[in-house]
C-alpha positions in Angstrom: 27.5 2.8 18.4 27.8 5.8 21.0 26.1 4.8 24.3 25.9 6.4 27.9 27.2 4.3 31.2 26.6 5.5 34.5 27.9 3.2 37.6 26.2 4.2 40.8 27.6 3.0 44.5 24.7 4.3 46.7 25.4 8.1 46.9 28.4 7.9 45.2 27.7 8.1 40.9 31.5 7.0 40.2 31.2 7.2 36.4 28.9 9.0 34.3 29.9 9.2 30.4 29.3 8.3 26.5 31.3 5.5 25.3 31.8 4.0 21.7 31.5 0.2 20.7 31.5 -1.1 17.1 28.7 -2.3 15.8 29.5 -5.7 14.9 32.0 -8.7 15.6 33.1 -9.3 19.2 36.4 -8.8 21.7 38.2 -10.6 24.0 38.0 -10.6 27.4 40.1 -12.2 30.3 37.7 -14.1 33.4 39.1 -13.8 36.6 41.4 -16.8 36.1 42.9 -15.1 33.3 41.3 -17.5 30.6 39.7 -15.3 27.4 36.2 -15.8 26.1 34.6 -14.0 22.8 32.0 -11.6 23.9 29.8 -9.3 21.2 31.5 -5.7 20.9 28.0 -4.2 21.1 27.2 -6.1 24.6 26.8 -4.0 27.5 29.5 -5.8 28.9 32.0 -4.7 26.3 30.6 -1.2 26.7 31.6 -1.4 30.5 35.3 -3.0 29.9 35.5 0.5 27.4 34.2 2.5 29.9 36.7 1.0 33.0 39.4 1.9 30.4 39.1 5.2 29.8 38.1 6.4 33.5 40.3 6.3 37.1 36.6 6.9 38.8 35.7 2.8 39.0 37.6 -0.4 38.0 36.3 -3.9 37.2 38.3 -5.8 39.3 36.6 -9.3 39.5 34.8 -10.9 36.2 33.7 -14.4 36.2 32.9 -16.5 33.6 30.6 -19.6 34.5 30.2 -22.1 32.1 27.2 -23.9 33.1 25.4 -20.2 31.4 28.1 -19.7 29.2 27.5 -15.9 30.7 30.0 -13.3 32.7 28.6 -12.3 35.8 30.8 -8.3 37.6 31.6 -9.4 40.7 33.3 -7.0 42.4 33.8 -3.1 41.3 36.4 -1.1 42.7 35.3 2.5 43.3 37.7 5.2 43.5 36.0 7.0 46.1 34.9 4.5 48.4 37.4 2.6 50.6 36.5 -1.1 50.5 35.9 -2.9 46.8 31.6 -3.5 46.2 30.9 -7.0 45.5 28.5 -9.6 44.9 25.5 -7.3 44.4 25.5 -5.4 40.7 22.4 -4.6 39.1 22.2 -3.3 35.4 19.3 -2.0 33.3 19.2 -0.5 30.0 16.5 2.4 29.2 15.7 1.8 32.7 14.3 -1.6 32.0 15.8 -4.7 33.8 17.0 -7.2 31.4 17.6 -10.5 33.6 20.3 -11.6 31.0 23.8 -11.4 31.2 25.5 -8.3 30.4 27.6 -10.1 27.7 24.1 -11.2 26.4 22.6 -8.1 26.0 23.2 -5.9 22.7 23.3 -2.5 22.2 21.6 0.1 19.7 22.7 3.6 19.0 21.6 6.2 22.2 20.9 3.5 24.3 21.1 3.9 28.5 23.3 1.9 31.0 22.7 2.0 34.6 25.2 0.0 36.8 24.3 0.1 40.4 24.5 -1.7 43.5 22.5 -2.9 45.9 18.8 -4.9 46.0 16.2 -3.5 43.7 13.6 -3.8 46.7 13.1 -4.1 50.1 10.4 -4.6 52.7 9.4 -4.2 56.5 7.0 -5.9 58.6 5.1 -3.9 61.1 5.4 -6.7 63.4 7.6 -10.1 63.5 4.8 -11.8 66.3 1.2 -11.0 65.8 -1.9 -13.4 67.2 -4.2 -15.1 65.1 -6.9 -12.6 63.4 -4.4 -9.9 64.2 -3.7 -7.1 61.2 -0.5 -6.6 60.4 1.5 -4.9 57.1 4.1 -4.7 55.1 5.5 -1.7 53.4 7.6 -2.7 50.2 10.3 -0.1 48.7 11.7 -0.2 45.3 15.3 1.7 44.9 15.4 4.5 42.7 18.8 4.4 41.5 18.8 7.6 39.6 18.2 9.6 42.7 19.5 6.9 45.3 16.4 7.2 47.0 14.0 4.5 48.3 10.2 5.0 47.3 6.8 2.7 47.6 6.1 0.5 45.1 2.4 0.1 43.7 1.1 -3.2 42.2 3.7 -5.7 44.4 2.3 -9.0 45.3 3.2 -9.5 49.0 2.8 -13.5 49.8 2.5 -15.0 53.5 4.4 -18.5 52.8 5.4 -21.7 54.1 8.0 -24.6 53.0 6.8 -27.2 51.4 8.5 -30.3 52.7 7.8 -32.0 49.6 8.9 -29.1 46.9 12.0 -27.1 48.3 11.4 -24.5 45.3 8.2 -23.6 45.9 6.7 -22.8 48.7 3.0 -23.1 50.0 1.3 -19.8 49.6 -1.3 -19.2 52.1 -2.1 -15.5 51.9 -1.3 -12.7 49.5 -1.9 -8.9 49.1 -1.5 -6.4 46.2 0.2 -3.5 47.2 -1.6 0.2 46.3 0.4 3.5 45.9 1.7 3.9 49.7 3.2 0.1 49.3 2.0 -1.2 51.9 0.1 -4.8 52.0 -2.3 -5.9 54.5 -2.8 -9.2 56.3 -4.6 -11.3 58.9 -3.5 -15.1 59.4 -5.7 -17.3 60.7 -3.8 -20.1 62.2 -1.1 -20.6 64.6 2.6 -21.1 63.3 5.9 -19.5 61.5 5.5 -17.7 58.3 7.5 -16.5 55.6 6.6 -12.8 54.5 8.3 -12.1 50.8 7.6 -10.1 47.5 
């Protein structure tokens, strides 16, 4: 199965390239403690480890293996062309769709697109971090456009004004929310006093 990786450090695309996986039956690969684990040969993951192999542009450097998920997680990517090693904070997505599964988890087809890249999908801003009660205020959400490395607005976000809930850790109380339209930005007005959480 020919596929195409790209792995993307900000401004810097270190890798760009068609690789080869088989089809069927799986590989061995070595955690970060240097014990092996059977992954799929036509799992993005395996794709990657082909990848690393056949370029001097970007090296995986830390691959962990958790148990609980029975998943790998890239930790850390060494780039060529960028001093310190990137860690904690890969992204993938295939056809430019995010998968939310581990990339030994995910299979491949024939053509299909792998975009490594790091950094937060989104971001927002608050206009304000104080306002009074009745008091407008906004926040503009982003979404990152990793083709281009460029940050745009992001339509059709739901923008929540929260609070813990002492008795639920996990889920906050939501006490406002606002949809976001084509400039990405969400409008509010609270109407009582206190400390609120502001998230997408």
């Amino acid at each position: 199965i020919s596929v195409n990786v790209h792995v993307r450090y900000y401004n810097e695309l270190a890798f760009e390239g068609t690789v080869t996986v088989a089809a069927s039956g799986t590989i061995a690969l070595a955690d970060n403690h240097g014990v092996s684990h059977n992954v799929p040969a036509h799992s993005v993951l395996s794709a990657m480890t082909i990848a690393d192999a056949g370029s001097v542009t970007f090296q995986l450097t830390d691959l962990a293996y958790y148990t609980s998920f029975n998943a790998f997680i890239i930790n850390c990517i060494a780039l060529a062309a960028v001093p310190d090693t990137a860690c904690y904070n890969w992204q993938y997505t295939v056809n430019d769709i995010t998968p939310f599964i581990s990339a030994d988890s995910y299979l491949l087809q024939e053509g299909d697109d792998i975009y490594f890249y790091f950094g937060q999908q989104r971001r927002f801003t608050v206009s304000t971090t104080t306002v009074e009660v009745s008091q407008p205020f906004t926040a503009f959400v982003e979404q990152y456009r990793y083709r281009s490395n460029e940050w745009r607005p992001l339509p059709s976000a739901t923008v929540g004004a929260t609070r813990p809930d002492p008795n639920n850790p996990w889920m906050p109380t939501i006490l406002a929310t606002s949809i976001t339209p084509e400039t990405g930005i969400a409008a509010f007005t609270l109407s009582a006093t206190g400390t609120y959480y502001i998230g997408i």
